[in-house]
C-alpha positions in Angstrom: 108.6 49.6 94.5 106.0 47.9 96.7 103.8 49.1 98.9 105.6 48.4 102.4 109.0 49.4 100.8 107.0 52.6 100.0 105.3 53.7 103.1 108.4 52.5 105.2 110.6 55.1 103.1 107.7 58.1 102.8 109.2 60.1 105.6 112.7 60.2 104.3 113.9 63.8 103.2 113.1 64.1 99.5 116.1 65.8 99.5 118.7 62.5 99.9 116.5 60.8 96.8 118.7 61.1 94.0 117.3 63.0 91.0 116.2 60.9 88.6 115.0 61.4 84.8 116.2 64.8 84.8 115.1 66.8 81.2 116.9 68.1 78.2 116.5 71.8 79.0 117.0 73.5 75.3 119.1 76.3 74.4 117.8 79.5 75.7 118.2 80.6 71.9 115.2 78.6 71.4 112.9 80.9 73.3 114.2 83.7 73.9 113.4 86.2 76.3 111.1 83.3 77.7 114.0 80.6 77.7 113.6 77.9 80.2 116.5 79.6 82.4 114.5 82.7 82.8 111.1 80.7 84.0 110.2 79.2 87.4 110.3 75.5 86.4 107.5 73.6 87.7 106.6 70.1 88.2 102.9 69.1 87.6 102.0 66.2 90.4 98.5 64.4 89.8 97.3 64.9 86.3 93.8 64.2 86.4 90.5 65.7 85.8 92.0 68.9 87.4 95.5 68.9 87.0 95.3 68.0 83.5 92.3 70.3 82.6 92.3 73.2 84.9 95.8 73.3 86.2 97.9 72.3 83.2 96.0 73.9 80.6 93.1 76.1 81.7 89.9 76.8 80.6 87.1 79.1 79.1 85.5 81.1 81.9 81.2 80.4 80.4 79.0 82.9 81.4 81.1 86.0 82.2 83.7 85.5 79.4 87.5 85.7 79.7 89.6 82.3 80.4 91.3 80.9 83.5 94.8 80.6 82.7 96.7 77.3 83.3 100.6 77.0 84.0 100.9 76.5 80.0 99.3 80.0 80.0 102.1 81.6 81.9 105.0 83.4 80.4 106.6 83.3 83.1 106.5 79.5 84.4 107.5 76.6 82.5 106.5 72.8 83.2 108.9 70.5 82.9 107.8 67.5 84.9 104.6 65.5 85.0 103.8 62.8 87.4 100.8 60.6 88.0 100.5 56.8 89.2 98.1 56.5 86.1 99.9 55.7 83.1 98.0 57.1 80.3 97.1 60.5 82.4 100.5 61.1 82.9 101.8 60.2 79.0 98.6 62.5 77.8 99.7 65.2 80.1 103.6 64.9 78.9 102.2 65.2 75.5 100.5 68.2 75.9 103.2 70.2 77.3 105.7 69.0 74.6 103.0 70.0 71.9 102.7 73.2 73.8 105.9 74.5 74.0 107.2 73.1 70.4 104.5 75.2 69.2 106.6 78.5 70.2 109.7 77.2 69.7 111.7 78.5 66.2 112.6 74.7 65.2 109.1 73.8 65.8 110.2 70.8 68.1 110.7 70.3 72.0 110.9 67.8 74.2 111.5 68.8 77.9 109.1 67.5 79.4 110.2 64.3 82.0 107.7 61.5 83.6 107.4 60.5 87.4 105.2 57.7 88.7 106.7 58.5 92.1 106.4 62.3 93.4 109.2 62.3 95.8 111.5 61.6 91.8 110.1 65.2 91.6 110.8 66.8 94.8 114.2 65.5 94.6 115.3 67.4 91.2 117.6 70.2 91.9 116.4 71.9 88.6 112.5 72.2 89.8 111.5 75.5 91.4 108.1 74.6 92.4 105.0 71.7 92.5 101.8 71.8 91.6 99.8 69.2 93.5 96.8 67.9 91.8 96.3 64.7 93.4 93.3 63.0 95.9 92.5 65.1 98.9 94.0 62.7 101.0 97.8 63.0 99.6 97.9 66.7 99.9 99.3 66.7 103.0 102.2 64.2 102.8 103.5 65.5 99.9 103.0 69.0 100.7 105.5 68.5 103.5 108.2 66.8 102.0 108.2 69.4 99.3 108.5 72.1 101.8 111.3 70.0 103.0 113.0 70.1 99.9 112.6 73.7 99.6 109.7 73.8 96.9 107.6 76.2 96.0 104.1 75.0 96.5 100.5 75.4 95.1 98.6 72.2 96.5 94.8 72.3 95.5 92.2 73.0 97.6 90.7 71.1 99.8 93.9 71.1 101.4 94.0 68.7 104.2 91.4 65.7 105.9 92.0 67.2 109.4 92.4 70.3 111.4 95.6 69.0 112.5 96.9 67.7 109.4 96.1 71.3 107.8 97.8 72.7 110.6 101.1 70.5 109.8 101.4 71.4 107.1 101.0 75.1 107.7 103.7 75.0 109.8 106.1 73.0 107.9 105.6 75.8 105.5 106.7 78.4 107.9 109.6 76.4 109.1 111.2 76.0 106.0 110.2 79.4 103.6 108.8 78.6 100.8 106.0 80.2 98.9 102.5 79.0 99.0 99.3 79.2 97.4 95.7 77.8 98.0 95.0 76.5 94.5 91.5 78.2 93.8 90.2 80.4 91.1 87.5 81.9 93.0 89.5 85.1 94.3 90.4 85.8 90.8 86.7 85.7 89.4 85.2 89.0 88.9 81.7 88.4 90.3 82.5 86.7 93.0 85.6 88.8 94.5 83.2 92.2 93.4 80.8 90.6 96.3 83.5 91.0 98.5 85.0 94.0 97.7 81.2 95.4 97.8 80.6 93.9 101.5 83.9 95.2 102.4 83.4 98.8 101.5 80.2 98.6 103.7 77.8 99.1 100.5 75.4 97.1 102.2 76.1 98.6 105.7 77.2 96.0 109.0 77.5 92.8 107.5 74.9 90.3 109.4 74.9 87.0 107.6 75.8 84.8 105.1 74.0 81.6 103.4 75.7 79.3 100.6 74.5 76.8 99.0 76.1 74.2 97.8 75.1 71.7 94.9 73.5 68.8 95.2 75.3 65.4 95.0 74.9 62.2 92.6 73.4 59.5 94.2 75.5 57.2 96.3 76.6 53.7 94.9 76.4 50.5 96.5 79.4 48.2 97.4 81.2 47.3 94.0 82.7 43.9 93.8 86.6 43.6 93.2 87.9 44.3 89.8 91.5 43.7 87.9 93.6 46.8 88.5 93.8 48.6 84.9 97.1 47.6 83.8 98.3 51.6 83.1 97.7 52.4 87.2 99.8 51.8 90.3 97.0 51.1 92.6 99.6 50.3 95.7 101.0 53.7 95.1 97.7 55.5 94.4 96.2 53.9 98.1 99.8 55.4 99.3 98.6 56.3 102.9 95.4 55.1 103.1 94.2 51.6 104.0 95.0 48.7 101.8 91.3 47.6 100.0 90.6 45.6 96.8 90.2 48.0 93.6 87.0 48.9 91.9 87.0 52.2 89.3 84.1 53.5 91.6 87.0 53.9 94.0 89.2 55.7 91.8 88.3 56.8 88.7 87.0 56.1 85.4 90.0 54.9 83.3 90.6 56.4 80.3 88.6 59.5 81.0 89.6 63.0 82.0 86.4 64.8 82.0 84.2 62.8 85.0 84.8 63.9 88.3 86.5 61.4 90.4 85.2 58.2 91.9 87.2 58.8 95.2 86.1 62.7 95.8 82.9 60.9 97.1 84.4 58.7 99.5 85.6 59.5 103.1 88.9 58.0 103.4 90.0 60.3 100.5 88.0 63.1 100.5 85.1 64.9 102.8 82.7 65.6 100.2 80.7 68.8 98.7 80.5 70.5 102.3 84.6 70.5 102.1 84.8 70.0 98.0 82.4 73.5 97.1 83.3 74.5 100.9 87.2 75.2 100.2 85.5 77.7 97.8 82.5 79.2 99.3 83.9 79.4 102.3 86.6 81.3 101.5 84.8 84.3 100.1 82.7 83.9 102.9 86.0 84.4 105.4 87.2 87.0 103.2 84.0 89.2 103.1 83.7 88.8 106.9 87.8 89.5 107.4 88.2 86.6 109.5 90.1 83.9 106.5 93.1 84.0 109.4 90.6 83.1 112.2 87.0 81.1 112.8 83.7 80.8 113.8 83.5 80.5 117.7 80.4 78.2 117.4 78.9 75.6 114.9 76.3 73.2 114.7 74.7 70.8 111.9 73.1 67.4 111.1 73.3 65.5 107.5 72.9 62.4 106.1 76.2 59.7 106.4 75.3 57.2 103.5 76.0 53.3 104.4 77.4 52.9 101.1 80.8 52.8 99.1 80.4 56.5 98.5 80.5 57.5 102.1 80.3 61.6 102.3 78.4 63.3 103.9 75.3 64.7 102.0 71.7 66.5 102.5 73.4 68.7 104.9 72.4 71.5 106.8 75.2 73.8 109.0 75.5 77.1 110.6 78.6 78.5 112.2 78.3 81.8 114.6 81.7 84.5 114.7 82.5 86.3 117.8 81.6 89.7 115.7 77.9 88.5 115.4 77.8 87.3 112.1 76.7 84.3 111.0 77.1 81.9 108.1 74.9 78.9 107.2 75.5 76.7 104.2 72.9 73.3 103.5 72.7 71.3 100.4 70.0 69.5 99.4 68.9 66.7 96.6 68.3 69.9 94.4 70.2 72.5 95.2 72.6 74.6 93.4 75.9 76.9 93.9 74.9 80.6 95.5 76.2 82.9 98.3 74.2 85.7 99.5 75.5 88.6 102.0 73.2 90.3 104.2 73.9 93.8 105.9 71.8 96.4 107.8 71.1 98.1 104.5 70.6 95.5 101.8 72.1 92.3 100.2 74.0 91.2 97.2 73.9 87.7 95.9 75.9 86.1 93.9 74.0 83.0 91.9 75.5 80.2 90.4 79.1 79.7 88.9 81.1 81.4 88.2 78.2 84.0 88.7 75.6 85.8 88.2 75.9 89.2 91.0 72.3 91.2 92.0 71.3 93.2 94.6 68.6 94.8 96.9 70.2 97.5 95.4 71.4 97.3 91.9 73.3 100.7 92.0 75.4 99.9 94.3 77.0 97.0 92.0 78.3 100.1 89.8 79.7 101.9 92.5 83.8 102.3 92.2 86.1 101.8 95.6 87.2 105.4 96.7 90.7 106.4 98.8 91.6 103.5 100.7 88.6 101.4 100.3 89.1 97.8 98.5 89.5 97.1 95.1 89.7 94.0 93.7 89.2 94.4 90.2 92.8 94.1 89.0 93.1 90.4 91.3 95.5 88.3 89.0 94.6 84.5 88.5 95.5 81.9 90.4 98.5 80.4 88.6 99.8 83.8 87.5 99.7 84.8 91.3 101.8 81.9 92.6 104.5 82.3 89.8 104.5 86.1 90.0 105.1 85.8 94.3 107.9 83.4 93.4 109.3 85.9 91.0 109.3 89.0 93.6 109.0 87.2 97.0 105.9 88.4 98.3 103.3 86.4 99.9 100.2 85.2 97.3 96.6 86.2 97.3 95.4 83.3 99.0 98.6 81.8 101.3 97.9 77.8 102.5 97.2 79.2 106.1 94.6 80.6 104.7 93.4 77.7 102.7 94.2 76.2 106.1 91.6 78.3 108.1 88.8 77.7 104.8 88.7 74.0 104.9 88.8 74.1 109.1 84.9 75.4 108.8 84.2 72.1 106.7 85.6 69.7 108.9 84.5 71.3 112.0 81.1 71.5 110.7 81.0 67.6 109.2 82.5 66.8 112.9 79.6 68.6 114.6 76.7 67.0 111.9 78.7 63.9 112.9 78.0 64.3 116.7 74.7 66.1 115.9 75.6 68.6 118.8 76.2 72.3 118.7 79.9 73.0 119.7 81.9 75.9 121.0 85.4 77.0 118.9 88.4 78.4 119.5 89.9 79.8 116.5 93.0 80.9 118.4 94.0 77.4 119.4 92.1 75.5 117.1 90.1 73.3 119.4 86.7 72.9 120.4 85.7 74.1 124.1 85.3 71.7 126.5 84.6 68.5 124.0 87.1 65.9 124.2 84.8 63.5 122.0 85.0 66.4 119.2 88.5 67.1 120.0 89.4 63.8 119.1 88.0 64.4 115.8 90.5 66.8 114.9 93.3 64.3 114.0 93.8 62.6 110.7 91.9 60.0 109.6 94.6 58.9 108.1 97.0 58.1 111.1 99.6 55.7 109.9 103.2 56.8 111.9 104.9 56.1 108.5 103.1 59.5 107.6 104.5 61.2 110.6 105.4 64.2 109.6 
């Protein structure tokens, strides 16, 4: 498939592609009580750094113990597609799951597990429940849609979208067509960091007045690379997808043959929007969630950092502060040193919550013993992430952190990188998702990534 074929075709219904490379589903005598027709079947898409490590599999939660389950970790959910438009990532990924499942099989063998190099081969199989999009920032979007289309459960990693409209898109699409959603982040589920909320909203420290993150710092940015020889194992037409067409260099992408450094492209804005949206789709969540507002905004927000005139692009050095109609305010910088915290301020004492996944204190340590009472808060018992979305499949209800909200986290970042971009202080309005008399900012709220092929 080349490239023109493909983005001429990316708007079609995934639904009227046939299904192709459809698994041998095993006996349910295999497995039980656990058999593959008693599981929401899921197909992985992107199988990266994050999809393969923290989405597929999981991983040890250092510092506060415990583990963060991955969809091989759910009883409940089986994978039994993989996709990627990197070869070796994909086959790694497929091996994994196979290895997995033969391990609890009685024969001691299984091999369910199909291949996609093209996503929409996944949204087209009848026999798949849900995705899990692990991809670039920049592909959330597009796929997310036509998987709604095709009736999909989705969990799409966070940040979700490159645009306040884009996010809002896809939002809808989501409404239109039913499916269940989740914002692919672990931070709700980890104890010291949803304790900090639950604290806040109990009013332990009083009327919440402000709340400053930091975020850490970044590497430093690298020049223009020259041109390179696409790696024979990656579809680099199909990895650009919808973004412009531009010669190939790994400090584009990502390192081949490695699963462990972070990606290339997460520093570049035409695929992602850097740490203020990258550590911001966390942060700010809690943030929203502490100050009950993840389904609204800020109604101000102002900011300057530094825009590097280099191949990695994003914003850094950054410095932003957003003001909420209730008075509180939030401010978030990152600097050359600085590392991952969020403190909350109240009339009667703060808690702060250092590092990740966290370490929690407080102007007064009591209070981080104190137990919710009656109808106060608790969010002790908050399931995992993955365990969430399968579980709100299983019983229909809506999961801990739906995309709307997701929606309204990564909004903050890109309102904030658009007011650093203008270096003025802008007026919001959360309710109709538009800044207050600024055309020039208004116009920043479309995607960057406007091709009408990607229409949706």
């Amino acid at each position: 498939m080349n490239r023109r074929h493909f983005l001429k075709n990316s708007a079609v219904a995934a639904t009227a592609l046939p299904a192709i490379g459809v698994p041998t589903i095993v006996p349910a005598s295999v497995f039980g009580k656990n058999a593959p027709s008693n599981r929401i079947t899921i197909g992985l898409i992107g199988t990266g750094r994050q999809g393969y490590g923290q989405n597929l599999q999981g991983s040890d939660l250092q510092g506060i113990g415990g583990r963060i389950p991955g969809l091989l970790d759910v009883s409940d959910a089986q994978v039994v597609a993989v996709c990627d438009v990197d070869s070796w990532r994909m086959n790694k990924a497929k091996t994994t799951v196979e290895s997995h499942y033969a391990k609890k099989a009685a024969n001691g063998a299984y091999k369910g597990c199909s291949t996609h190099r093209d996503f929409r081969e996944i949204i087209a199989r009848k026999d798949i429940d849900a995705v899990m999009i692990s991809t670039p920032d920049y592909w959330h979007v597009p796929m997310g849609i036509l998987a709604a289309k095709a009736n999909k459960h989705i969990s799409c990693e966070k940040p979700l979208s490159m645009s306040v409209h884009q996010g809002r898109a896809l939002v809808d699409a989501l409404k239109k067509y039913g499916v269940v959603n989740r914002t692919d982040s672990e931070f709700r589920s980890v104890r010291p960091q949803n304790q900090a909320v639950e604290l806040v909203r109990n009013g332990r420290i009083g009327k919440l007045q402000k709340i400053e993150i930091t975020f850490p710092s970044d590497p430093t940015p690298v020049p223009p690379q020259p041109d390179m020889l696409v790696p024979k194992e990656l579809d680099y037409d199909l990895w650009l997808g919808p973004a412009p067409m531009v010669p190939y260099t790994d400090m584009r992408v990502h390192t081949p043959f490695d699963l462990k450094k972070r990606p290339n492209w997460m520093r570049i804005d035409t695929y992602a929007q850097g740490m203020i949206a990258n550590w911001g789709a966390h942060y700010f969540d809690v943030a929203q969630w502490a100050n009950n507002s993840e389904y609204s905004g800020p109604v101000e927000v102002e900011g300057k950092g530094e825009f590097p005139k280099s191949l990695w692009n994003s914003m850094i050095n950054f410095s932003v502060t957003y003001r909420y109609a209730n008075g509180v305010e939030i401010t978030c910088q990152q600097t050359p040193t600085s590392k991952p915290g969020i403190k909350y301020t109240g009339s009667e004492g703060w808690i702060l919550v250092d590092n990740y996944p966290g370490v929690i204190t407080s102007s007064n340590p009591g209070m981080l013993t104190s137990k919710p009472s009656g109808s106060e808060l608790d969010l002790s018992k908050t399931l995992w992430d993955k365990v969430d979305f399968v579980d709100a499949i299983k019983t229909g209800r809506k999961t801990l952190e739906p995309i709307e909200v997701g929606h309204r986290t990564i909004s903050l970042s890109q309102i904030g990188l658009i007011a650093c971009q203008l270096s003025e202080k802008l007026n919001w309005n959360p309710e109709k998702e538009l800044f207050v008399g600024n055309n020039a900012a208004n116009a920043l709220l479309a995607a960057p990534l406007a091709r009408k092929e990607w229409a949706m």
